[in-house]
Backbone bond lengths (Angstrom), bond angles and torsions (degrees), N, CA, C in turn:
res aa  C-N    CA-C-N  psi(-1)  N-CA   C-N-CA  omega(-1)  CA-C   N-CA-C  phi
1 X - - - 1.454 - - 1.532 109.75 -
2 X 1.107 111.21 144.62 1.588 116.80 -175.29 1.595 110.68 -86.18
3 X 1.093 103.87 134.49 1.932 109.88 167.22 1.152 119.58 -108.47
4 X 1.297 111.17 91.30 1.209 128.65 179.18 1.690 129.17 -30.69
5 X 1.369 165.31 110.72 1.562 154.05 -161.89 1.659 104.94 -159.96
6 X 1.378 100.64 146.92 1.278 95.85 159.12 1.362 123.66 -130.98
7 X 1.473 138.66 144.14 1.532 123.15 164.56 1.347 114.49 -90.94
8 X 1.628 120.27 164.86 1.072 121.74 -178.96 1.604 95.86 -136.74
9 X 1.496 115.77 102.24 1.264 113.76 -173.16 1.641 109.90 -79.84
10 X 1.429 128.41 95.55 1.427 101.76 -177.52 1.227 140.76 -97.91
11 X 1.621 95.23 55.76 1.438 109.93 -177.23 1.448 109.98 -98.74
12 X 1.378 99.51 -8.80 1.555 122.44 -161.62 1.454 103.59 -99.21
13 X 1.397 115.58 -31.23 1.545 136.28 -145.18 1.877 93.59 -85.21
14 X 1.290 106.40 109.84 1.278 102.87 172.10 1.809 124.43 -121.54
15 X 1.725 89.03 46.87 1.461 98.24 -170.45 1.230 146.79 27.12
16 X 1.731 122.06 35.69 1.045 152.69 -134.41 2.102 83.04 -100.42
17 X 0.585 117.79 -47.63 1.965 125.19 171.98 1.353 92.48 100.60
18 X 1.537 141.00 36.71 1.561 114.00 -175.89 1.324 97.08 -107.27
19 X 1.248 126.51 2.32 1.708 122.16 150.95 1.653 120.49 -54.86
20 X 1.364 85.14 -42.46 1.781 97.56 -179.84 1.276 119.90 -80.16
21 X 1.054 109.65 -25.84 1.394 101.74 172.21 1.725 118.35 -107.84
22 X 1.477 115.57 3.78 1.484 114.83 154.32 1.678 106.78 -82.52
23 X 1.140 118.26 -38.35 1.653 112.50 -170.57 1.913 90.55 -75.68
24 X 0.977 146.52 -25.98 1.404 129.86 141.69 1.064 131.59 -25.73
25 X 0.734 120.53 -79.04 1.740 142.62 -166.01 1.230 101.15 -75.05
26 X 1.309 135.86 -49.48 1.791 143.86 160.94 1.612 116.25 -41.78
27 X 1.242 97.18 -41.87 1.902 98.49 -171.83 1.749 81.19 -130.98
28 X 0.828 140.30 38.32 1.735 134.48 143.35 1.522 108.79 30.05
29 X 1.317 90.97 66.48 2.130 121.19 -171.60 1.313 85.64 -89.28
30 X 1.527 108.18 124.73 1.311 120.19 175.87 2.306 119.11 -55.94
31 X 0.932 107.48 162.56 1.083 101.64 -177.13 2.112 112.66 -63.54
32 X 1.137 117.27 136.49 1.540 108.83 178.53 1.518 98.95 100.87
33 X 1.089 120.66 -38.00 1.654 125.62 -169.45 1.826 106.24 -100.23
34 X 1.700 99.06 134.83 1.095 104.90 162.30 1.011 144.29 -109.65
35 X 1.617 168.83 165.76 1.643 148.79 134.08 1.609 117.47 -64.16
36 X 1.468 82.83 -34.91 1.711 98.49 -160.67 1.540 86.39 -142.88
37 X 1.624 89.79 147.92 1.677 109.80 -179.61 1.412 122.09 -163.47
38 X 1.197 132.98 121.24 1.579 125.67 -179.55 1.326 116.33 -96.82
39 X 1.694 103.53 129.39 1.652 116.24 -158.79 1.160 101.44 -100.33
40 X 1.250 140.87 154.62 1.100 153.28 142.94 1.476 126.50 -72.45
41 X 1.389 113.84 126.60 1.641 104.09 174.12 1.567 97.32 -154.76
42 X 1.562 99.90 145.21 1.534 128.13 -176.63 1.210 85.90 -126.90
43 X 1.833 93.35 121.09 1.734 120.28 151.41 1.617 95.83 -118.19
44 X 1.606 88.67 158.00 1.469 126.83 172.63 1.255 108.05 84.81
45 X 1.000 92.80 177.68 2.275 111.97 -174.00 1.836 95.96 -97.35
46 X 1.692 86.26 149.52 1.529 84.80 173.80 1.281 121.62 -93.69
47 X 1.468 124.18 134.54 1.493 108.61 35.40 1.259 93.87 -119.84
48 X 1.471 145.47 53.40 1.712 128.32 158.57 1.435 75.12 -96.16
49 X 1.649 133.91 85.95 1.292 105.10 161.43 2.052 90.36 -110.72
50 X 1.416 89.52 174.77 1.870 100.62 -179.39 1.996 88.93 -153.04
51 X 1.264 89.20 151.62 1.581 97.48 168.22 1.429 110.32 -138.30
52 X 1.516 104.24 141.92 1.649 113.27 -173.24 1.712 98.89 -116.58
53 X 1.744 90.96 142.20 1.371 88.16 163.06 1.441 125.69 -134.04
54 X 1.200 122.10 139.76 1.764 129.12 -156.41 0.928 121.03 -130.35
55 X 1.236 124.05 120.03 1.289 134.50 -151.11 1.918 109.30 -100.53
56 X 1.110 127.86 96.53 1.003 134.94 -163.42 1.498 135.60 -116.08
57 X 1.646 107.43 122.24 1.444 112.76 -175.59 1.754 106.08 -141.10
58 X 1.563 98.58 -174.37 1.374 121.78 167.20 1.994 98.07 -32.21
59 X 1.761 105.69 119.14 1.271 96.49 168.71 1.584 114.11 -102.74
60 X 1.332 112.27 11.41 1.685 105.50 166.99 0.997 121.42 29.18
61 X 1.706 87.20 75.22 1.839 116.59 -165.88 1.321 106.95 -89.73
62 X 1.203 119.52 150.38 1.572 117.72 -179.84 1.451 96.75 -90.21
63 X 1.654 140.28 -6.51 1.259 86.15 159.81 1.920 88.30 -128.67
64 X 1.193 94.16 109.56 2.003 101.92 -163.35 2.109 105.84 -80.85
65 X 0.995 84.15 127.09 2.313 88.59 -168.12 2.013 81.63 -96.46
66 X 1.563 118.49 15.29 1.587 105.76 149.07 0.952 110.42 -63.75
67 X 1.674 106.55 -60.63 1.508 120.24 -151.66 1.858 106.68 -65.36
68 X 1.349 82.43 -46.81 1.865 93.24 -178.95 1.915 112.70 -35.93
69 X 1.695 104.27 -51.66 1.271 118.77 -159.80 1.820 85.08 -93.76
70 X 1.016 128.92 46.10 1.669 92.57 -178.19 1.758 77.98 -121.09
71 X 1.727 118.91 158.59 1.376 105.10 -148.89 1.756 74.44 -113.97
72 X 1.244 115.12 -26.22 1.973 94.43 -165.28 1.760 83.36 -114.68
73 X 0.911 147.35 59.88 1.544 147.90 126.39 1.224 105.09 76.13
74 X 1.481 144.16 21.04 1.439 166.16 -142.61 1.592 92.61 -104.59
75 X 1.589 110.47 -38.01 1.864 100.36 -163.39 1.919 80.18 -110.49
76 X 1.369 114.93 138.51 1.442 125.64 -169.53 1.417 100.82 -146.68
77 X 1.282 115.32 142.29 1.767 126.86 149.14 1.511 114.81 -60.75
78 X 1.014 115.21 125.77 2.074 95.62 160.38 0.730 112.67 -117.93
79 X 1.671 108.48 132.28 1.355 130.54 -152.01 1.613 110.71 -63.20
80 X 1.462 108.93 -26.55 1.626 104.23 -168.98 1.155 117.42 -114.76
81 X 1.491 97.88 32.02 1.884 111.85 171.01 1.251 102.93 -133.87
82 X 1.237 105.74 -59.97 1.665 119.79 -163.46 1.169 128.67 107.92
83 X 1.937 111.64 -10.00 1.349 117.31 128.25 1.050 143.29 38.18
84 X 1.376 150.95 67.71 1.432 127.30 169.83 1.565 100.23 -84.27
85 X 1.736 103.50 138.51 1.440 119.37 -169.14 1.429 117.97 -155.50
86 X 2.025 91.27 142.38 1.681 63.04 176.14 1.644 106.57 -140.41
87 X 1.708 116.56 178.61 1.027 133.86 -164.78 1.417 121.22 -84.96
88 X 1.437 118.00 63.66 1.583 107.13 -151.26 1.301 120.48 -56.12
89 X 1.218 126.40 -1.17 2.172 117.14 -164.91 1.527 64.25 -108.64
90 X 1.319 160.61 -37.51 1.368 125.21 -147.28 1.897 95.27 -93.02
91 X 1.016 109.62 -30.81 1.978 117.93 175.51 1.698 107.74 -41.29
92 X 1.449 115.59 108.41 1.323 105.92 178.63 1.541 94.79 -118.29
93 X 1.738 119.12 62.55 0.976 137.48 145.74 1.980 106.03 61.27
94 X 1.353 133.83 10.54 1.167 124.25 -125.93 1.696 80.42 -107.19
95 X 1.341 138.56 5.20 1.372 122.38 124.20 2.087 93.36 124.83
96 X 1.927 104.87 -23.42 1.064 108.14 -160.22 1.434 131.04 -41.08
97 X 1.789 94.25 -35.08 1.318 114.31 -165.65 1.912 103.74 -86.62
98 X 0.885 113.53 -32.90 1.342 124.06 168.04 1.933 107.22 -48.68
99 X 1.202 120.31 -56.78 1.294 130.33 157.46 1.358 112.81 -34.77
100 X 1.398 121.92 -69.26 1.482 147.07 -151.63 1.469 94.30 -58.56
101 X 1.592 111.62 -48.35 1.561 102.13 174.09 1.221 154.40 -71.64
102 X 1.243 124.90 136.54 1.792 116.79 -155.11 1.341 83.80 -87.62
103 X 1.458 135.61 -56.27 1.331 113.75 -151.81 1.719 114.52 -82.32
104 X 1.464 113.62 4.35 1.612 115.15 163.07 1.616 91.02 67.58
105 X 1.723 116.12 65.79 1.293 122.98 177.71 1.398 107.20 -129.27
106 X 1.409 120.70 19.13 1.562 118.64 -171.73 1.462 85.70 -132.25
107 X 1.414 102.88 152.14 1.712 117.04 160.83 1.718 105.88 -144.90
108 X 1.561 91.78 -174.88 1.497 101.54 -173.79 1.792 105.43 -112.22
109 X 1.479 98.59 117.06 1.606 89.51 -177.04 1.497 101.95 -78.92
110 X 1.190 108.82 109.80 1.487 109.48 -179.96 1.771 132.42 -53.66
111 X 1.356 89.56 -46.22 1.480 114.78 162.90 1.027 110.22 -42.60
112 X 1.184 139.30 -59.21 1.755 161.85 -175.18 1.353 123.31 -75.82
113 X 1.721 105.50 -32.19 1.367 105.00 -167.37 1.534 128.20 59.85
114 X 1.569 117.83 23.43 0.912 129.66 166.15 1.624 123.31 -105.99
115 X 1.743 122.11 151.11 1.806 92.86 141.35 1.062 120.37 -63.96
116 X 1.549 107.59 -171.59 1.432 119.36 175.87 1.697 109.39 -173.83
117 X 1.226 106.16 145.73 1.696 119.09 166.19 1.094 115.21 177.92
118 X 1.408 125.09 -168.85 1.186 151.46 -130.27 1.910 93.91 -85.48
119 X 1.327 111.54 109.07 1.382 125.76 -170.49 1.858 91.48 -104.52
120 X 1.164 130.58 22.67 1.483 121.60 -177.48 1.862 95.57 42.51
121 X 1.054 150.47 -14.62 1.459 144.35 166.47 1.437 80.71 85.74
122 X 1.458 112.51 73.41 1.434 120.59 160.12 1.507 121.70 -57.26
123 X 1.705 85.45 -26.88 2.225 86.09 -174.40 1.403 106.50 -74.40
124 X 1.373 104.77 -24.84 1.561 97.63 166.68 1.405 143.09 -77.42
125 X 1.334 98.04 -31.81 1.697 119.30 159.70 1.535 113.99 -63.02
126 X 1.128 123.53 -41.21 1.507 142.16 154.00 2.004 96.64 -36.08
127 X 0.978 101.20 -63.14 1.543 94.12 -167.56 1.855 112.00 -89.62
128 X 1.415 123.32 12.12 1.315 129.24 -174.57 1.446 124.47 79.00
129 X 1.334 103.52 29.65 1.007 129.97 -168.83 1.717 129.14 -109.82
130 X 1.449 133.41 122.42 1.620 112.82 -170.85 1.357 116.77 -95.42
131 X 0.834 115.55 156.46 1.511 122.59 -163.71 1.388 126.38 -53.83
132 X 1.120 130.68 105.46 1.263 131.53 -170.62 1.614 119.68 -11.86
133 X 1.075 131.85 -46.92 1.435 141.74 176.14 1.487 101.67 -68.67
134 X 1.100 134.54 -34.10 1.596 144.87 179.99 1.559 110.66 -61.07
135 X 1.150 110.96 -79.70 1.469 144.03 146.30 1.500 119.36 -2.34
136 X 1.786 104.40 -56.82 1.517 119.27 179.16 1.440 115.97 -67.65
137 X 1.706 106.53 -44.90 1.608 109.68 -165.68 1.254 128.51 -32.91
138 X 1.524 128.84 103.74 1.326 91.17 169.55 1.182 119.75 -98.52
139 X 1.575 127.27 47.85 1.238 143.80 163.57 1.222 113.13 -93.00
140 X 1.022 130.54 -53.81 1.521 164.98 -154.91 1.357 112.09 42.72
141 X 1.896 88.57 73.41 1.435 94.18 -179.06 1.288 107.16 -112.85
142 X 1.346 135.64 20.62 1.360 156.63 133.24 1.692 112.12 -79.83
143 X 1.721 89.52 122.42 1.506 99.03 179.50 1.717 102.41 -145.36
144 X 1.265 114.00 113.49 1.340 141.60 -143.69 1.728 94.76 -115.06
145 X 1.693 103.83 124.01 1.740 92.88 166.88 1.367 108.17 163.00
146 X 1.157 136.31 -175.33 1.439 138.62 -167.81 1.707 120.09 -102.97
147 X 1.600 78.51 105.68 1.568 67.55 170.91 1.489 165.39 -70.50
148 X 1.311 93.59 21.95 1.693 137.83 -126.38 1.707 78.69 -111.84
149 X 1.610 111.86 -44.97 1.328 103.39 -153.80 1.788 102.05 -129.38
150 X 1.121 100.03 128.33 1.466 113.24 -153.33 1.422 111.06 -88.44
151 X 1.110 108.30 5.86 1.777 118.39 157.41 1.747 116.34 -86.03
152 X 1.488 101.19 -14.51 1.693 105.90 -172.82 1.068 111.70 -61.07
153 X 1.188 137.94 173.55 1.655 141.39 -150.99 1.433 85.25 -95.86
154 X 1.841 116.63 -66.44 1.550 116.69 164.15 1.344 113.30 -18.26
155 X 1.484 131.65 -63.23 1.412 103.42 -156.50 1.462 101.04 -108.86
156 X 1.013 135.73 5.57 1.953 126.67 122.23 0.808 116.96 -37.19
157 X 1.618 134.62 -55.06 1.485 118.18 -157.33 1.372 112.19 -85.60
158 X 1.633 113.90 -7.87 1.560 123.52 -156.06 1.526 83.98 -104.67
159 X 1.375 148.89 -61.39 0.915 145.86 166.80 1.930 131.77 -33.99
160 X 1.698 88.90 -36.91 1.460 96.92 175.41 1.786 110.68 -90.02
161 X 1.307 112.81 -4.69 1.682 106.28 -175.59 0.919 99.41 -145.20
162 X 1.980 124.68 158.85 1.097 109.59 168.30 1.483 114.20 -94.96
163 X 1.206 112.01 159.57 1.590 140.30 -162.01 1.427 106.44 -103.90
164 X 1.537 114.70 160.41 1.152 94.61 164.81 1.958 79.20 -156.07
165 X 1.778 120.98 -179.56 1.145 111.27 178.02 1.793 88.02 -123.84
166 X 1.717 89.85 -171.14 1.459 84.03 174.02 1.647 115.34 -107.12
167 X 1.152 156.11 179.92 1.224 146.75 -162.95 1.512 126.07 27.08
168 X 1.567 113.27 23.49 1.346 115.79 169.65 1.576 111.01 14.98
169 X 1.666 90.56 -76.08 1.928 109.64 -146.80 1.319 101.86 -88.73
170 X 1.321 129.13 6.13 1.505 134.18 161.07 1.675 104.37 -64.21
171 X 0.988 136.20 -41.13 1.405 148.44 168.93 1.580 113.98 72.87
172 X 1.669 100.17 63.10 0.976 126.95 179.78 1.340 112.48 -107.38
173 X 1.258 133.38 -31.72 1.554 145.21 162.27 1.434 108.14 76.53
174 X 1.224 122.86 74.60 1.582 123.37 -138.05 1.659 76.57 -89.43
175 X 1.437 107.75 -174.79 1.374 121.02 164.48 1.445 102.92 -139.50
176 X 1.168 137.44 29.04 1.892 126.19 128.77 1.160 114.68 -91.21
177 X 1.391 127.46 133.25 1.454 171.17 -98.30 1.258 119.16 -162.24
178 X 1.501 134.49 77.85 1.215 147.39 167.76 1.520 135.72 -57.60
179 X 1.522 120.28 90.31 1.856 95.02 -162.91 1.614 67.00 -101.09
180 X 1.556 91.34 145.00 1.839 89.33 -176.49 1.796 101.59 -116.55
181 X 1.172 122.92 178.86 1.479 137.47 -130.08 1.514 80.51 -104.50
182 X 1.403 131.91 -49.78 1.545 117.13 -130.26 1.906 83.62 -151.19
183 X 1.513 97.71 146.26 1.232 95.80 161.79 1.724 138.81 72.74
184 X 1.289 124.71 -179.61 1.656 119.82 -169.82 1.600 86.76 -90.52
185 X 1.332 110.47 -166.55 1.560 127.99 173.26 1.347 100.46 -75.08
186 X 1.296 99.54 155.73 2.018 98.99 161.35 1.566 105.65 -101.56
């Protein structure tokens, strides 16, 4: 079975937004709402200042406190991806899982009355296909693939650099993959 991961090398990442606006237009994310989004952040005093930028979604954690907190079973793992997913007619919008998340990767499609986020564009992976945000880069600082299988670009690139995730010590065990631009780990 495949385990789904992605890295986001952001050495590559030149905040160009065409991740954001293919995972738009791909999963038809209402206007104001995102899946995926690139943040901006300035460390240090000036002038040692440096700015990083991180491109951020659903980390389709193996052990996800969505799924844990979701009360009618709407936000799910799947078992034969690894997946975080969810069940939209069963979602009665009640916000929990939106809470549940540290990295603030779920919203409420209002329109819909559903949550919603970052599905890796399973229908596309479903058809052999990489995920719309993958696909777009023209950095190609998205690298999409199984970690299961040690020829995948994922576990080349994770093997050849070091990685890091985001909220480590939340102990969520995400599976997006940070080789970051500047500096030790935080």
């Amino acid at each position: 079975m495949p385990k789904y991961a992605m890295v986001i090398d952001q050495r590559r990442c030149v905040a160009c937004m065409a991740c954001v606006v293919a995972c738009k237009k791909e999963n038809d994310v209402p206007l104001g709402d995102f899946r995926t989004r690139v943040v901006e952040k300035t460390e240090g005093t000036f002038p040692q200042l440096r700015m990083e930028l991180r491109s951020e979604l659903c980390n389709h954690c193996d052990n996800p406190p969505c799924v844990y907190n979701c009360p009618t079973g709407a936000s799910y793992k799947n078992k034969d991806n690894g997946m975080v997913l969810l069940k939209k007619y069963r979602c009665v919008g009640c916000k929990s899982c939106v809470a549940a998340c540290p990295y603030d990767a779920r919203y409420i499609n209002e329109e819909k009355g559903f949550a919603d986020k970052c599905t890796f564009c399973e229908h596309r992976v479903k058809e052999g296909k990489e995920p719309a945000c993958v696909a777009t880069c023209i950095g190609k600082s998205r690298i999409f693939g199984d970690l299961e299988d040690p020829k995948s670009a994922v576990s080349i690139a994770l093997r050849e650099n070091h990685s890091e995730v985001l909220l480590a010590s939340a102990g969520t065990k995400p599976r997006v993959f940070y080789i970051k631009k500047y500096g030790k780990p935080e």
